[in-house]
Backbone as ProteinMPNN parsed JSONL, in Angstrom:
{"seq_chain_A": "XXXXXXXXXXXXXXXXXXXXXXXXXXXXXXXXXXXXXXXXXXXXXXXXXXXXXXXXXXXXXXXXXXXXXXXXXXXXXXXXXXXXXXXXXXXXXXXXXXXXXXXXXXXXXXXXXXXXXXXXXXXXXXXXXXXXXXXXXXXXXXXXXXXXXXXXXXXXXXXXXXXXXXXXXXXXXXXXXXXXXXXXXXXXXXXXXXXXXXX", "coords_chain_A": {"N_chain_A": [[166.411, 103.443, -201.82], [168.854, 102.152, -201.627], [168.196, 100.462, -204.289], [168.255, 102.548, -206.083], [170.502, 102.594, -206.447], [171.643, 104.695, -204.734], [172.345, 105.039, -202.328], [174.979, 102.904, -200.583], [175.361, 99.1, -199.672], [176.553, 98.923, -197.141], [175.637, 101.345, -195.928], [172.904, 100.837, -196.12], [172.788, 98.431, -194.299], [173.222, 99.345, -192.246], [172.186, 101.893, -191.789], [169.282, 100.243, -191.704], [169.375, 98.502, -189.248], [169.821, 100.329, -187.132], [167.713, 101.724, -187.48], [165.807, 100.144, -185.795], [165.04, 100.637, -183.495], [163.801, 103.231, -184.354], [161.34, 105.011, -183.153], [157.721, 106.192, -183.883], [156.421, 108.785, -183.027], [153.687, 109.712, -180.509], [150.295, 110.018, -181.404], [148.543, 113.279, -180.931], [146.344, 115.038, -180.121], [145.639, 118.974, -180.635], [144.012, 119.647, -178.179], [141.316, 121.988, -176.871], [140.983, 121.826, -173.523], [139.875, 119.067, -173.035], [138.245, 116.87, -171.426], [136.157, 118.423, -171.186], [135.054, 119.18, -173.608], [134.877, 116.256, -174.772], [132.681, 115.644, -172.877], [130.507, 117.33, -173.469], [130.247, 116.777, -176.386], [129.479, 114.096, -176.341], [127.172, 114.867, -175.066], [125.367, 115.722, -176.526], [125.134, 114.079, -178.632], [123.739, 112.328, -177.193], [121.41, 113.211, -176.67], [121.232, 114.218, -179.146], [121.362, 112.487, -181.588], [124.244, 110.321, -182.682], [124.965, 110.707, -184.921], [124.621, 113.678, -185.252], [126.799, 115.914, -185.707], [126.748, 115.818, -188.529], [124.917, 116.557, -190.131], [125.559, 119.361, -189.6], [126.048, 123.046, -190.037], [125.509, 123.494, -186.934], [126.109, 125.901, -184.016], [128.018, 125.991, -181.079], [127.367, 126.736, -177.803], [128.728, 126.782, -174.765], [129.412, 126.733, -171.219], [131.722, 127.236, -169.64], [134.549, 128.845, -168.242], [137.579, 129.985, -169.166], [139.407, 131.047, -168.081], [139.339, 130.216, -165.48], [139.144, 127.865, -166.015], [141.829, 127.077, -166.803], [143.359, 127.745, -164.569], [142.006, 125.94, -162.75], [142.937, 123.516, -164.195], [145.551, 123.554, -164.024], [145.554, 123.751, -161.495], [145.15, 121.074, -160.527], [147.105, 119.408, -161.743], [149.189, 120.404, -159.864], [148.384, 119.285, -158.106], [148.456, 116.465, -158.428], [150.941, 115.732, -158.601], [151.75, 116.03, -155.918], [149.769, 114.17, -154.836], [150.781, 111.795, -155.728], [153.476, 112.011, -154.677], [152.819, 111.616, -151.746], [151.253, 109.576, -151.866], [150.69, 108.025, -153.433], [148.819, 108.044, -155.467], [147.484, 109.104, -158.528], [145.688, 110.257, -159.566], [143.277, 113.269, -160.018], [140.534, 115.4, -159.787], [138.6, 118.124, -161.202], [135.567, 119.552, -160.544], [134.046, 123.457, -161.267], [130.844, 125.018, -160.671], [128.39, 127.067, -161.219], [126.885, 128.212, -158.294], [124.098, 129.002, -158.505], [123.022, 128.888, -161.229], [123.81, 126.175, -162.164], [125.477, 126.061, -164.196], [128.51, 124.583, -165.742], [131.709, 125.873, -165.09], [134.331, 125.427, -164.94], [135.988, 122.061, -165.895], [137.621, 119.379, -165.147], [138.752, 116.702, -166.036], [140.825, 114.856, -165.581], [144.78, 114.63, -165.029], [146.055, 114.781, -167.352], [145.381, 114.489, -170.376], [146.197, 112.946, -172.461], [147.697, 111.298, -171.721], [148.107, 108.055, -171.863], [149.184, 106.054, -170.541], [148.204, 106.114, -167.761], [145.455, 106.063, -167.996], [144.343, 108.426, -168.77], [142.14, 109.593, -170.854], [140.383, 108.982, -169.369], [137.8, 110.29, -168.048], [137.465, 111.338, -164.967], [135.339, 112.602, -163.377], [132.866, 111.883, -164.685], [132.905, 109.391, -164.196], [132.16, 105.928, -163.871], [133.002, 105.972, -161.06], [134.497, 105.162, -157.645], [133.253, 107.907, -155.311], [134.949, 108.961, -153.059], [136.198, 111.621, -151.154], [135.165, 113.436, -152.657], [132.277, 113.373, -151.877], [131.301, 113.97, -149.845], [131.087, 116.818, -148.862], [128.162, 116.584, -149.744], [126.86, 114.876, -148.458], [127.369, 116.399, -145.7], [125.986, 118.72, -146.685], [123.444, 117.919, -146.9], [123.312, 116.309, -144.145], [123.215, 118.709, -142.552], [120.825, 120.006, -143.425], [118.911, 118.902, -142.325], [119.167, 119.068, -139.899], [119.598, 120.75, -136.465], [122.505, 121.628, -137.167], [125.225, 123.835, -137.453], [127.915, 125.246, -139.327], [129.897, 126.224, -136.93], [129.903, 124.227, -135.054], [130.573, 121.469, -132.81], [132.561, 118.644, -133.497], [133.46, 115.163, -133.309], [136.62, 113.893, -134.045], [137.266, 110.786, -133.258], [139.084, 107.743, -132.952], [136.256, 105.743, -133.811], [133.455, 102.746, -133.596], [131.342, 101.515, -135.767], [129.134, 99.69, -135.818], [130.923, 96.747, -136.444], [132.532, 98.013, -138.23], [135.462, 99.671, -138.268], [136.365, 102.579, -139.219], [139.415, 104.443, -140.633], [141.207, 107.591, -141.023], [142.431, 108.912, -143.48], [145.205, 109.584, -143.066], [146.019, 107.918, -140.754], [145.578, 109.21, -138.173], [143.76, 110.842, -135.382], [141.887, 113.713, -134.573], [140.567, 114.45, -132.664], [138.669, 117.102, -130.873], [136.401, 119.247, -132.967], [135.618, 121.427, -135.357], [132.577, 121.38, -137.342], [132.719, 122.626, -140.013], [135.69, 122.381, -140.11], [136.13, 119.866, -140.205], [135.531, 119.141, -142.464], [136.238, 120.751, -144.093], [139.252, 119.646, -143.607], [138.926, 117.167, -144.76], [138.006, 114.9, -143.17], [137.456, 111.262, -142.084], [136.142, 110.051, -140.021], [133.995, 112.106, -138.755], [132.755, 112.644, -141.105], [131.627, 110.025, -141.425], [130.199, 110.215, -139.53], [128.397, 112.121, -139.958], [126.943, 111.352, -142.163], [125.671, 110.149, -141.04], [124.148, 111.111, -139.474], [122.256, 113.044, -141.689]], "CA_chain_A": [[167.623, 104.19, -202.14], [169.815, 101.117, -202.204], [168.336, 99.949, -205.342], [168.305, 103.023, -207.105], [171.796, 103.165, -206.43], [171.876, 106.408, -204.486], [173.382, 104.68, -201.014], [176.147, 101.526, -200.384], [174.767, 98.392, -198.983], [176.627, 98.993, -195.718], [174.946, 102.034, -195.23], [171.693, 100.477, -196.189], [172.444, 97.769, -193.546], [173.467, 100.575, -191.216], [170.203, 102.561, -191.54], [168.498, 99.619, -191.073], [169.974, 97.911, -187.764], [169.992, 101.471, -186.275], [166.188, 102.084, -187.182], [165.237, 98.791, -185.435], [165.066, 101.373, -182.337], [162.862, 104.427, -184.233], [159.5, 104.956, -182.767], [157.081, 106.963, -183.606], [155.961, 110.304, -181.933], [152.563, 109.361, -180.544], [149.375, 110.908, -181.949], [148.52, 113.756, -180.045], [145.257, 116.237, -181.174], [145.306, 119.709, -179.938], [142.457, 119.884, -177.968], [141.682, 122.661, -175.554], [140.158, 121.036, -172.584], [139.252, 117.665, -174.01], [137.339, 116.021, -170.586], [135.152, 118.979, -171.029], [134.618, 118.65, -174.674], [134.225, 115.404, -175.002], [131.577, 115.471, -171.915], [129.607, 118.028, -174.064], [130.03, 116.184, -177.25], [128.681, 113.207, -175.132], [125.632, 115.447, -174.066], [124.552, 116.902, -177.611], [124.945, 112.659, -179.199], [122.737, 111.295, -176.659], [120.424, 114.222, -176.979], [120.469, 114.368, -181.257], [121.762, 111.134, -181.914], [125.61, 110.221, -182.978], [125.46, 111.419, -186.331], [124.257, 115.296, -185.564], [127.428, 117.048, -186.202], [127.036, 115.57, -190.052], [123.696, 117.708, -190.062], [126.206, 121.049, -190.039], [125.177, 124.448, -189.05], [125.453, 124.09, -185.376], [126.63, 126.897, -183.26], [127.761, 125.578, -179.628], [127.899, 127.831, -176.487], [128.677, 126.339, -173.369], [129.431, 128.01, -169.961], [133.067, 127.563, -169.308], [135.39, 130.294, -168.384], [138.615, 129.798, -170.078], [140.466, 131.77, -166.747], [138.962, 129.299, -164.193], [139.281, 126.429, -166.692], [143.145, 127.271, -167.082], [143.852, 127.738, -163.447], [141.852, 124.462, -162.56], [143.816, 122.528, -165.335], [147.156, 124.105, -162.962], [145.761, 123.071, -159.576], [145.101, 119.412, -160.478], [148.294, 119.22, -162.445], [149.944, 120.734, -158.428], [147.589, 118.249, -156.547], [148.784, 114.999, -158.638], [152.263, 115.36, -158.087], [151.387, 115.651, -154.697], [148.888, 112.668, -154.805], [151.556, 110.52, -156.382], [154.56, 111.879, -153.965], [152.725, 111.44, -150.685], [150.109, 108.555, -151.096], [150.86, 107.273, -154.475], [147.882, 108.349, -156.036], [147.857, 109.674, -159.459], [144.751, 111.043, -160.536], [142.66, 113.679, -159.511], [139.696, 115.918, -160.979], [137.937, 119.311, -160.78], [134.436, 120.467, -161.435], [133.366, 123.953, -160.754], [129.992, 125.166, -160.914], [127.854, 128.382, -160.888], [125.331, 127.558, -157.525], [122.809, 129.547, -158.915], [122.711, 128.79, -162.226], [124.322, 125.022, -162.486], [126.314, 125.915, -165.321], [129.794, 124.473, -165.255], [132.31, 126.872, -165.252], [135.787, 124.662, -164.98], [135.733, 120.696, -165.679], [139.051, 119.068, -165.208], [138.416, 115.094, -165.635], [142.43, 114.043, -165.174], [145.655, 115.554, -164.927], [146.48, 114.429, -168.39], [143.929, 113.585, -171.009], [146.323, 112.335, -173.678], [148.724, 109.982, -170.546], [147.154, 106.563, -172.083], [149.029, 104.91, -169.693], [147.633, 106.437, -166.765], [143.783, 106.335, -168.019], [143.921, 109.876, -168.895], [141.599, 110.254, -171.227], [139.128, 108.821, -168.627], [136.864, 112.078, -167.14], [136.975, 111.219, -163.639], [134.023, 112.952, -162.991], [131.95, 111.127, -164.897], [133.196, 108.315, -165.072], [131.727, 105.04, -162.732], [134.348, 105.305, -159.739], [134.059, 105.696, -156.148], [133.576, 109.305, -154.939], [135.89, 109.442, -152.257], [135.823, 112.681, -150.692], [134.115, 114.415, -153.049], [130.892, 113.003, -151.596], [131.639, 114.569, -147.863], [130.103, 118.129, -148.906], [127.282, 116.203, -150.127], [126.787, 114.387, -146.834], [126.958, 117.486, -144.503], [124.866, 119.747, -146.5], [122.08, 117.14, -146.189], [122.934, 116.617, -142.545], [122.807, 120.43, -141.902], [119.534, 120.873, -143.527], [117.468, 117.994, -141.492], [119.496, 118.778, -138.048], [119.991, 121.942, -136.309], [124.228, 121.796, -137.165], [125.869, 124.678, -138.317], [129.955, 125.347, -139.574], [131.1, 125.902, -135.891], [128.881, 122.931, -134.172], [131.394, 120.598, -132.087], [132.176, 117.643, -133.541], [134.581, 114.885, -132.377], [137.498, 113.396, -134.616], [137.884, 109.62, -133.035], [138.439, 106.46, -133.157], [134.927, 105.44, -132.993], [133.068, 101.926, -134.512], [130.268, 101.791, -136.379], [128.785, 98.369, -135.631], [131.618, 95.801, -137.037], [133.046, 98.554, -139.209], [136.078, 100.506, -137.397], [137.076, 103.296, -140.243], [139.943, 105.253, -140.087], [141.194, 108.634, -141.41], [143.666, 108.743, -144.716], [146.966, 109.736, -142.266], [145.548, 107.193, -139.379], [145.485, 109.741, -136.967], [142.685, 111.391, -135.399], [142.569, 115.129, -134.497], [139.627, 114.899, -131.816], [137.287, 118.004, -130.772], [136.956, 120.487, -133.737], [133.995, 122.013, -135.839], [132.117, 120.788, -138.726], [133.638, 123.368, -140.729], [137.236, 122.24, -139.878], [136.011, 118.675, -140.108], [134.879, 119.171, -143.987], [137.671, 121.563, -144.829], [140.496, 118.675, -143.098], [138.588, 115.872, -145.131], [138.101, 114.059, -142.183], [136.87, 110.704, -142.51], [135.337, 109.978, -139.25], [133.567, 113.104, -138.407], [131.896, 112.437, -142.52], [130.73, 109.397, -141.599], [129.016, 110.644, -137.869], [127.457, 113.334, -140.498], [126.395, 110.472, -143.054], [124.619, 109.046, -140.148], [122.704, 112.223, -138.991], [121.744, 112.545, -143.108]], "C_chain_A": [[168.739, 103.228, -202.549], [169.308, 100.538, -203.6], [168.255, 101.311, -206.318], [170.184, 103.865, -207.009], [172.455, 104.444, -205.307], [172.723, 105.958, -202.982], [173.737, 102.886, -201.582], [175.662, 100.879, -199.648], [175.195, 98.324, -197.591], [175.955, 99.997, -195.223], [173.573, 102.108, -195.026], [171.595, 99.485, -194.992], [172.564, 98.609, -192.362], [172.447, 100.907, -190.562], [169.189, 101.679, -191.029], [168.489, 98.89, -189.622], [169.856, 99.068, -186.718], [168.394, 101.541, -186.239], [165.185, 101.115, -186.707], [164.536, 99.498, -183.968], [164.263, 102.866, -182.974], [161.588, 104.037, -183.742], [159.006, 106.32, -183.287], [156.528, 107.666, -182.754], [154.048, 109.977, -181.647], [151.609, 110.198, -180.959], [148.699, 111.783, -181.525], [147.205, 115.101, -180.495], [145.583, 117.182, -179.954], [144.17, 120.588, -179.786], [141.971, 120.891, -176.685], [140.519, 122.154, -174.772], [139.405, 119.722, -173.07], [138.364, 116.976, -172.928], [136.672, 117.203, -170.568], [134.044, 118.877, -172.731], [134.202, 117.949, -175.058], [132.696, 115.58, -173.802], [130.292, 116.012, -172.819], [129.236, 117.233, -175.177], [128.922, 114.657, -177.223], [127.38, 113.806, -174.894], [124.564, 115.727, -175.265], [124.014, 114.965, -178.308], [124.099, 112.169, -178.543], [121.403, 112.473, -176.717], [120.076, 114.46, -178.525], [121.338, 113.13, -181.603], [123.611, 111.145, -182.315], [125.562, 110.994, -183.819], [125.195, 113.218, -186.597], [125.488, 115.885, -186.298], [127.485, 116.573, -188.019], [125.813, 116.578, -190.42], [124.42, 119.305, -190.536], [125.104, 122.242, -189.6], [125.088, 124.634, -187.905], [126.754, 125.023, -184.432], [126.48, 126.221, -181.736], [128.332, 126.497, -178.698], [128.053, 127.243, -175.844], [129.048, 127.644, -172.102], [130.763, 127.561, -169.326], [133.601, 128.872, -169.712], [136.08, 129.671, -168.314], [139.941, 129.932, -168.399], [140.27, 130.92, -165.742], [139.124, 128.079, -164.871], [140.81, 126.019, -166.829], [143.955, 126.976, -165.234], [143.051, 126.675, -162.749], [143.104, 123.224, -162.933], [145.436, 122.756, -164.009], [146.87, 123.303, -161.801], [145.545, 120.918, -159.731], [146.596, 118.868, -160.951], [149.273, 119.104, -160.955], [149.727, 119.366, -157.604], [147.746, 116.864, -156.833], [149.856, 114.521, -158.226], [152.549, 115.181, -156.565], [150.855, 114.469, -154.12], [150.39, 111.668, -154.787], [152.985, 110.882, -155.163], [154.002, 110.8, -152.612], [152.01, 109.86, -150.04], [149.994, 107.643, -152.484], [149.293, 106.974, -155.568], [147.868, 109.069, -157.182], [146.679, 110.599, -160.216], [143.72, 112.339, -159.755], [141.841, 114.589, -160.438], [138.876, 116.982, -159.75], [136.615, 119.896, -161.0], [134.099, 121.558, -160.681], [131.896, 124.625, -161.292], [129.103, 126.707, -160.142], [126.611, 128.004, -159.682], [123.9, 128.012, -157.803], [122.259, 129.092, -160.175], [122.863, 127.03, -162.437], [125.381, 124.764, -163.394], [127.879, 125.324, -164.543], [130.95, 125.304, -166.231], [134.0, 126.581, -165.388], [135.16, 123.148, -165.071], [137.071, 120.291, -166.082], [138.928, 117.732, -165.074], [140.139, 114.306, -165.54], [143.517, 115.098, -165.354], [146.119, 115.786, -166.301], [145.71, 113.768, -169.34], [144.482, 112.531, -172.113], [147.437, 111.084, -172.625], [147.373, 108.547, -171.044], [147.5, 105.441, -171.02], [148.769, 104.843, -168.426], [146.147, 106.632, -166.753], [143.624, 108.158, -168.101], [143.126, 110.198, -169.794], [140.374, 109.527, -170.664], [138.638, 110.224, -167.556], [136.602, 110.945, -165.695], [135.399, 110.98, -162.62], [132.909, 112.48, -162.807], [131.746, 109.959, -165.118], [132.437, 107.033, -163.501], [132.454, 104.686, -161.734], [133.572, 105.922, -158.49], [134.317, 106.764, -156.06], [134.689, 109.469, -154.343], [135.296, 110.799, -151.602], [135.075, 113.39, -151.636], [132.93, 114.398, -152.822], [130.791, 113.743, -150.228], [130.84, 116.1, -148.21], [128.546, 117.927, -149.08], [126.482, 115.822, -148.829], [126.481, 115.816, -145.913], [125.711, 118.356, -144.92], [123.197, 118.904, -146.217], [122.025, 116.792, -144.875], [122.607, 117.718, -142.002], [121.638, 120.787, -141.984], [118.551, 119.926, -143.047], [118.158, 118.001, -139.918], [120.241, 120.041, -137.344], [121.771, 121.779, -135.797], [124.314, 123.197, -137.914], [127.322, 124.594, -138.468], [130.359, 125.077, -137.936], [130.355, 124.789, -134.787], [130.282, 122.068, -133.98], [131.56, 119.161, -132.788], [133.484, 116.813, -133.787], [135.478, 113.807, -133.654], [138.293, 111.989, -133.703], [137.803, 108.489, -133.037], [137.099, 105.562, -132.556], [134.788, 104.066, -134.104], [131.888, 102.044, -134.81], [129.881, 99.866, -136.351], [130.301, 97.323, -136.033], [132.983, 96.273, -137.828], [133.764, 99.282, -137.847], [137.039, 101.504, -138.69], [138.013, 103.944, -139.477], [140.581, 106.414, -141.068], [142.724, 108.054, -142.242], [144.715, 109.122, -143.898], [147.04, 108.717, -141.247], [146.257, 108.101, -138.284], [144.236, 110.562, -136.741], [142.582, 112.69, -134.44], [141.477, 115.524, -133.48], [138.787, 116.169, -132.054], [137.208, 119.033, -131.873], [135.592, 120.839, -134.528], [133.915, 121.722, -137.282], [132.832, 121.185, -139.899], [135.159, 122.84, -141.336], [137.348, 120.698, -140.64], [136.156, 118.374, -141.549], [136.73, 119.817, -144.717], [139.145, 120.438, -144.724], [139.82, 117.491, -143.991], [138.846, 114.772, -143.744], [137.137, 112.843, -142.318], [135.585, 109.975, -141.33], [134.11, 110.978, -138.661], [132.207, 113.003, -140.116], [131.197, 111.216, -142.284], [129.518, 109.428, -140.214], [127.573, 111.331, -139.13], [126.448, 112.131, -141.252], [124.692, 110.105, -142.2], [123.579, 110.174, -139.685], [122.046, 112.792, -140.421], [121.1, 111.803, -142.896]], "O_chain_A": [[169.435, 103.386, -203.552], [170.259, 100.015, -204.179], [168.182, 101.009, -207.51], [170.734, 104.928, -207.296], [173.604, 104.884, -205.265], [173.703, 106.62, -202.639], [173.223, 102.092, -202.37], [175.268, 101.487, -198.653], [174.448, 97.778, -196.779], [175.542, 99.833, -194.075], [172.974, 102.871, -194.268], [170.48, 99.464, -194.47], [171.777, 98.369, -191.446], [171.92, 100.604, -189.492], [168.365, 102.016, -190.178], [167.433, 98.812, -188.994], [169.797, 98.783, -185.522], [167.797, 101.439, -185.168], [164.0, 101.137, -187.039], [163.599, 98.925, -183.412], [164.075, 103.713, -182.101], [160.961, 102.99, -183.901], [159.653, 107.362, -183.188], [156.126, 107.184, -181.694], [153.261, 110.042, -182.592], [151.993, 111.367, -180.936], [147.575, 111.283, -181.569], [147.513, 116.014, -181.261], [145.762, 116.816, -178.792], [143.609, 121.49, -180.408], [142.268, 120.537, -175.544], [139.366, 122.057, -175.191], [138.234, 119.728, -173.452], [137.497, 116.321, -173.507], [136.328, 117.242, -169.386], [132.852, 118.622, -172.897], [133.206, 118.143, -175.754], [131.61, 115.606, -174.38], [129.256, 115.355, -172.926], [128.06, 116.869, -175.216], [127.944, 114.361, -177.909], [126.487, 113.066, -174.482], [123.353, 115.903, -175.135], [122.834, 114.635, -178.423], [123.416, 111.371, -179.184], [120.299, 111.947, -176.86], [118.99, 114.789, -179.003], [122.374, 113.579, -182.092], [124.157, 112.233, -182.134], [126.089, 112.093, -183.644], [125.428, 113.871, -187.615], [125.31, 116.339, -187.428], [128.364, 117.105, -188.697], [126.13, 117.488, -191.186], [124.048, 120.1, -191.399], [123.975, 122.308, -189.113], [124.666, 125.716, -187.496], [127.951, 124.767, -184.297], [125.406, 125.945, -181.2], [129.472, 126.958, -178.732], [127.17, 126.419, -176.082], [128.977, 128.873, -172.106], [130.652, 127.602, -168.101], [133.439, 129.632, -170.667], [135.919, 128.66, -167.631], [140.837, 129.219, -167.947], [141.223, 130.87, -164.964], [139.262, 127.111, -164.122], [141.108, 124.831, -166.953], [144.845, 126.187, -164.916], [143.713, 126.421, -161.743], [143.8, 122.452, -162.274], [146.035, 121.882, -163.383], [147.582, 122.467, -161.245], [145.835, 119.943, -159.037], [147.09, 117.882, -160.405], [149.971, 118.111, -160.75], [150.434, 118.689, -156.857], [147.407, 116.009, -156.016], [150.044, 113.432, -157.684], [153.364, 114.399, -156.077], [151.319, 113.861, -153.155], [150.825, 110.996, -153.851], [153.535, 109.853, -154.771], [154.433, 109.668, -152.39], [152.012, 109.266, -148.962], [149.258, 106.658, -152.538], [148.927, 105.966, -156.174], [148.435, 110.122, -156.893], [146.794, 111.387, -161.154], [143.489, 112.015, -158.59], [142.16, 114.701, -161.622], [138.631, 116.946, -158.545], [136.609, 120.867, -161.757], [133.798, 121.308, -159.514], [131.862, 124.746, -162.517], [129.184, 127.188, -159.011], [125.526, 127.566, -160.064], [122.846, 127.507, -157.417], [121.045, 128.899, -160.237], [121.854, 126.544, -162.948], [126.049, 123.735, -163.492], [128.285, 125.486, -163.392], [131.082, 125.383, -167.452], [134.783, 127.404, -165.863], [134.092, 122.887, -164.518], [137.629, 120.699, -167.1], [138.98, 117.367, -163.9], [140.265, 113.087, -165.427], [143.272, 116.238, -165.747], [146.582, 116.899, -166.552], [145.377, 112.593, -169.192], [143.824, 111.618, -172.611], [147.788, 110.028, -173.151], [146.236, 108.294, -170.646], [146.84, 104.471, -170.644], [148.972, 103.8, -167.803], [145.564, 107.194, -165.826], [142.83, 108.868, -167.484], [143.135, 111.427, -169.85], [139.377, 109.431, -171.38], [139.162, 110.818, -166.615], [135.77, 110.05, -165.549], [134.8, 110.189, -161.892], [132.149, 112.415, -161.841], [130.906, 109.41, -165.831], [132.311, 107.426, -162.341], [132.664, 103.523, -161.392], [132.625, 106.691, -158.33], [135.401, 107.13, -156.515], [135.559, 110.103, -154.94], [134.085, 111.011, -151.544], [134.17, 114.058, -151.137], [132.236, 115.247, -153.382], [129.643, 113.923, -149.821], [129.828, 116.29, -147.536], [127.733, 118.776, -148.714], [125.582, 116.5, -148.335], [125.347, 116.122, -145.544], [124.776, 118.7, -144.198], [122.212, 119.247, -145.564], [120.946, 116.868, -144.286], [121.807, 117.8, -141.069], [121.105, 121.565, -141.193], [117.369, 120.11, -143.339], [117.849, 117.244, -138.997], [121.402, 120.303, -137.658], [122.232, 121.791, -134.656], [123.558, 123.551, -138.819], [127.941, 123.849, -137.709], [130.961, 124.063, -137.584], [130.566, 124.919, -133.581], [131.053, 121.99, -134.936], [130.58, 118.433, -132.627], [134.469, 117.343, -134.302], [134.786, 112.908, -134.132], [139.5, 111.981, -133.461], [136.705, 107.936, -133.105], [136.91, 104.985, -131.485], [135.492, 103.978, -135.11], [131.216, 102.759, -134.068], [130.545, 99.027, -136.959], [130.867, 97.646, -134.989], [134.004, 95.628, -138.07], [133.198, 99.494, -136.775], [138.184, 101.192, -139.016], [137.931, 104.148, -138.266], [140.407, 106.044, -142.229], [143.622, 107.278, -141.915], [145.621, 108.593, -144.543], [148.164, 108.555, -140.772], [147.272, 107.79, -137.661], [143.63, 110.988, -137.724], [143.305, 112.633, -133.445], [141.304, 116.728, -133.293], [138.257, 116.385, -133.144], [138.094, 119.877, -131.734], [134.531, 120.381, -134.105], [134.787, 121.773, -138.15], [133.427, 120.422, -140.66], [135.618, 122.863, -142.479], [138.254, 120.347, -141.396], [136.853, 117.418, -141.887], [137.709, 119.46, -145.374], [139.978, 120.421, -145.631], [140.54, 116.514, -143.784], [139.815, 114.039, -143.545], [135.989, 113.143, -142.644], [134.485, 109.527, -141.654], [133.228, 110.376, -138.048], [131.012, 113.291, -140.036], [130.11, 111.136, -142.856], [128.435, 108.867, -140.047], [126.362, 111.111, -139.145], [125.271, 112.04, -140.903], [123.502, 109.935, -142.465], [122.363, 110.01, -139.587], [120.886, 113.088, -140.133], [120.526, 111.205, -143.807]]}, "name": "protein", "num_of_chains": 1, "seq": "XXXXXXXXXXXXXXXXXXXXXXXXXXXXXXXXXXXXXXXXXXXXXXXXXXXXXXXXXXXXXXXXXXXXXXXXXXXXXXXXXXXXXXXXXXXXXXXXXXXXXXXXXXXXXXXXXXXXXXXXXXXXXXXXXXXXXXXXXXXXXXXXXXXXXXXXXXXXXXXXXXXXXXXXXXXXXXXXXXXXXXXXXXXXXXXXXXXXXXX"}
């Protein structure tokens, strides 16, 4: 513009000293549910190689519901800000699943898929991290089904050691006598690893 005359070199130095400070708006696709998408996209490439969707013609169904996929997407969104107030934790993730069928019916791999600087477009789920609690349901139902426990079976919340190892529960307090049930539902970390051990 300054050389075709149309602006005054102060306002050319203007514009420029001021736009030393524009940024661009980052690049943002709208993608509905993207750690479920990609997962799938992920499932069909290692199953028909990278290049299928150049092939054309494919029709994809999956087994998400939109209503449980929406109100997932909400509760992780609730349960980060929480994470991050109480314990400074920022990420968290949802999968649900039909028990009969396997299908998955919600998959929520971060709170934020496009937050780059929080690893958000890493899927949780699937991704190579430590379980954490999400392994504790895993644990009981295999203790339940090799040891006559059921939900209200007694079982004791304390500081106990495990040879060398002395774990202790994410609040460090321990909530003594209470039932498997309670134990699972409270994420309790001592009472998960008694179970581990009868597993």
């Amino acid at each position: 513009m300054l050389e075709d005359a149309k602006i005054k070199p102060a306002e050319y130095q203007s514009a420029f000293v001021q736009g030393l400070d524009f940024q661009f708006q980052a690049y943002k696709e709208n993608i509905k549910y993207p750690h479920f998408v990609f997962y799938v996209k992920d499932y069909l490439e290692n199953k028909y190689g990278k290049d299928f969707e150049a092939q054309g013609g494919l029709k994809i169904y999956t087994t998400i519901d939109p209503i449980l996929q929406d109100k997932a997407g909400e509760l992780i969104k609730k349960q980060v800000a929480i994470n991050t107030t109480k314990y400074g934790a920022r990420s968290a993730a949802l999968v649900s699943m039909d028990n009969k069928t396997g299908q998955i019916l919600a998959m929520v791999g971060g709170a934020d898929y496009f937050n780059n600087e929080e690893g958000g477009n890493v899927n949780i789920i699937t991704s190579m991290r430590q379980p954490g609690s999400s392994f504790k349901p895993i644990v009981y139902s295999l203790a339940i089904s090799k040891n006559p426990i059921g939900p209200d079976t007694p079982i004791f919340d304390l500081k106990t050691k495990f040879g060398d190892w002395e774990p202790n529960n994410y609040d460090e307090k321990f909530l003594g006598k209470m039932t498997v049930k309670k134990a699972l539902d409270y994420s309790r970390n001592i009472p998960a690893i008694k179970m581990f051990y009868l597993a």
